[in-house]
C-alpha positions in Angstrom: 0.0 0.0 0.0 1.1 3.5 -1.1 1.4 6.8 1.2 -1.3 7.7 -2.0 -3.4 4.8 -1.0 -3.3 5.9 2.7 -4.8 9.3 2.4 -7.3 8.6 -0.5 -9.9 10.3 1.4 -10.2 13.8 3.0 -11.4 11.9 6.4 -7.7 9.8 6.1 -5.6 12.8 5.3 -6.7 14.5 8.9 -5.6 10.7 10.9 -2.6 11.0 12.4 0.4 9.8 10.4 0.3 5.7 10.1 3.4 4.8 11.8 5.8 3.5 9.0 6.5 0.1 11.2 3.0 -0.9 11.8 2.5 0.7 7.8 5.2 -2.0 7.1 4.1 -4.8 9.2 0.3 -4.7 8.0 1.7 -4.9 4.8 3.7 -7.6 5.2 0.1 -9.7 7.2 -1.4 -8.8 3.9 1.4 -10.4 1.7 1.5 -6.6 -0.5 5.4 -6.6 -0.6 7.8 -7.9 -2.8 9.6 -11.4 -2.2 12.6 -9.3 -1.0 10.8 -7.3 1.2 8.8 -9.6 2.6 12.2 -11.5 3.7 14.2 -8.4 5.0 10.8 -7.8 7.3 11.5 -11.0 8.5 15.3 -10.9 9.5 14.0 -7.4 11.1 11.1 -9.3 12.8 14.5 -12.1 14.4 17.0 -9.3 14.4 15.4 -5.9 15.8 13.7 -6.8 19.4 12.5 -3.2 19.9 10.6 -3.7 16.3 9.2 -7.3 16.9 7.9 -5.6 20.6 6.3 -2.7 18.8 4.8 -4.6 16.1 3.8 -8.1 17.7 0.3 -6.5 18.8 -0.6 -5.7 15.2 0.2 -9.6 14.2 -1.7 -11.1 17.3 -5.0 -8.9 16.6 -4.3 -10.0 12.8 -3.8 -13.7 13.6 -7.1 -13.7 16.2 -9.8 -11.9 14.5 -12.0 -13.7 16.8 -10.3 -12.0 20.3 -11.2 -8.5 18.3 -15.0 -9.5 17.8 -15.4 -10.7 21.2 -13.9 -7.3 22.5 -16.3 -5.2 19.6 -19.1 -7.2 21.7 -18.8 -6.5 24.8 -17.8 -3.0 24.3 -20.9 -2.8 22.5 -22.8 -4.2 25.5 -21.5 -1.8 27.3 -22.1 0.8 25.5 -25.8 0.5 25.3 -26.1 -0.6 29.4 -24.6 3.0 29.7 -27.4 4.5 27.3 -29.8 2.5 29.2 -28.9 3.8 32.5 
């Protein structure tokens, strides 16, 4: 994905910047990098500790869709036992 594709919209443009490591990572979930990139995120992923920290959240939420739906849930419960109160 392009900086381009990023701020498409006028609503994307006034989002704070999308940091480039989470930018990179995503990228790399969604297999949109090149062979060579995809390996060099890799050796980061073994190499860099501070980046695998920083980005590891971003792959668990990607790799458990199901742990996000269950949080959308009850948040949503939540939400409307506040409105109901």
């Amino acid at each position: 994905m392009t900086d381009r594709d990023r701020t498409a919209t006028p609503e994307l443009a006034e989002l704070d910047p999308i940091d480039p490591d989470i930018a990179l990572i995503t990228d790399w979930l969604a297999h949109e990098l090149s062979p060579e990139d995809e390996a060099a995120v890799e050796r980061r992923l073994e190499e860099d500790f501070e980046f695998f920290e920083k980005v590891a959240p971003v792959m668990d939420f990607w790799h458990d869709p199901v742990l996000v739906s269950e949080l959308t849930a009850r948040a949503e419960a939540d939400t409307n036992s506040r409105i109901s109160a």
